[in-house]
C-alpha positions in Angstrom: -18.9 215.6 138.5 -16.0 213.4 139.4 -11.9 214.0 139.1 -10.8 211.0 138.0 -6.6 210.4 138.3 -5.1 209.8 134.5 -3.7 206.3 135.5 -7.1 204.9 137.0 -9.6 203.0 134.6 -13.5 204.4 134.8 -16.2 204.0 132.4 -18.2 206.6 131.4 -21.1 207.8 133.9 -24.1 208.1 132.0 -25.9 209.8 134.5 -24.1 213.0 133.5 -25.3 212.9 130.1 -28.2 214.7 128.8 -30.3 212.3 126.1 -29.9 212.6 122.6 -32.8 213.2 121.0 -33.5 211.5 117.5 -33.2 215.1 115.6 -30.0 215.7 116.9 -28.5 212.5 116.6 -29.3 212.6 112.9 -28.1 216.7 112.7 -24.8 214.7 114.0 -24.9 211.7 111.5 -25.8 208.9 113.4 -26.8 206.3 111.2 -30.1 205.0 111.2 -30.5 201.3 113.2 -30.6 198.0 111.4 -33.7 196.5 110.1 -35.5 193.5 112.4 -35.8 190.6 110.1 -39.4 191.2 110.3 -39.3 194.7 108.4 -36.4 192.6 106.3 -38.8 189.8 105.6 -41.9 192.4 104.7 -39.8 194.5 102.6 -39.0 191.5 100.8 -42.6 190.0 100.3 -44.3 193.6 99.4 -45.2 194.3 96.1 -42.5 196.8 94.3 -44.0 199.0 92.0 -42.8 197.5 88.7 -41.7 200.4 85.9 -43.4 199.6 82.4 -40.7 199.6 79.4 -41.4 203.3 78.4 -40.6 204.1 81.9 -37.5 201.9 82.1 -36.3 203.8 78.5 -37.1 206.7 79.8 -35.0 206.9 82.0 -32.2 204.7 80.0 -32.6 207.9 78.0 -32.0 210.0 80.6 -28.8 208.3 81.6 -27.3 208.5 78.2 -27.9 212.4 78.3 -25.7 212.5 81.3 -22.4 214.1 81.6 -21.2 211.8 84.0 -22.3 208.9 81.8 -20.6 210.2 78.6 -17.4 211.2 80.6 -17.4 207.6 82.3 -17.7 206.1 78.6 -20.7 204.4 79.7 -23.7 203.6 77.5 -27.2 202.0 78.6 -29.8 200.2 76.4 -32.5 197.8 77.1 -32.2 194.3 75.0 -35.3 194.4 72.5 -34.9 190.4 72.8 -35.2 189.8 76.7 -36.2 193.4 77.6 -33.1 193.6 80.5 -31.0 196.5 81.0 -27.3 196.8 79.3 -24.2 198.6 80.0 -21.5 199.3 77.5 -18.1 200.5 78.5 -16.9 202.1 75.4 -13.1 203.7 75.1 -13.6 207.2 74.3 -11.0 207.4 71.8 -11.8 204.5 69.5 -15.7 204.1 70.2 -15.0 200.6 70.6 -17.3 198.5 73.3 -14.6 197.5 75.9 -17.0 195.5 78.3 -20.5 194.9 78.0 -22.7 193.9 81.2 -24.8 191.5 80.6 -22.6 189.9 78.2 -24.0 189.1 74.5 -23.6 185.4 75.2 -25.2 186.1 78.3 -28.6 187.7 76.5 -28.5 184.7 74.2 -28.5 182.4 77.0 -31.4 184.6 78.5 -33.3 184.6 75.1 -33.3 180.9 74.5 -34.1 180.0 78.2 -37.0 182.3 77.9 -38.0 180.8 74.4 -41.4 178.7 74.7 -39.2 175.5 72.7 -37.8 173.1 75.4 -36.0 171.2 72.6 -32.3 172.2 71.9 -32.2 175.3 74.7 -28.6 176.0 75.1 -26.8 174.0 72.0 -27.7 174.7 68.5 -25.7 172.1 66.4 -27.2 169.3 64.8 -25.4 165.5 64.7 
């Protein structure tokens, strides 16, 4: 061990320091180290379990029955068009939908991109 003056300049010695081992650095919160780009790159490519619809209303269901979801004035559906996921914000007082994410334009867009007609996609006025 070394007595170091307060004025002089040292970096730490880090032959006086015991290893950490990996169960106490997590007991003291170190975080866990970056993925390569390999395990980035797998993660990406594997094959995610997809949910099936009752699944995905399932637990739609179970969000709505939450008391953090009521208290938030949130509301989640799933689209019976597209089959996506929505969230309402509704204002507590009035019941009225303040926000809606994705958008209803935005699930119309969806619906008609996903349509098997390629004529007339977007715009439906006539000349």
């Amino acid at each position: 061990m070394t007595i170091d003056s307060i004025g002089s300049v040292s970096t730490a010695r880090t032959a006086d320091r015991s290893p950490v081992s990996s169960d106490a650095a997590v007991a003291q919160g170190a975080a866990r180290a970056p993925a390569t780009a390999v395990e980035t790159a797998n993660a990406v490519k594997a094959n995610a379990a997809v949910p099936t619809l009752d699944q995905v209303n399932e637990a739609v269901s179970q969000l709505n029955k939450s008391a953090q979801a009521n208290s938030q004035g949130l509301e989640f559906s799933v689209d019976t068009d597209t089959k996506r996921t929505v969230v309402k914000v509704i204002d507590q007082s009035t019941k009225e939908v303040l926000r809606q994410i994705p958008s209803p334009e935005a699930l119309e867009i969806a619906k008609s991109l996903e349509s098997k007609s390629s004529t007339g996609l977007l715009i439906s006025q006539t000349a």
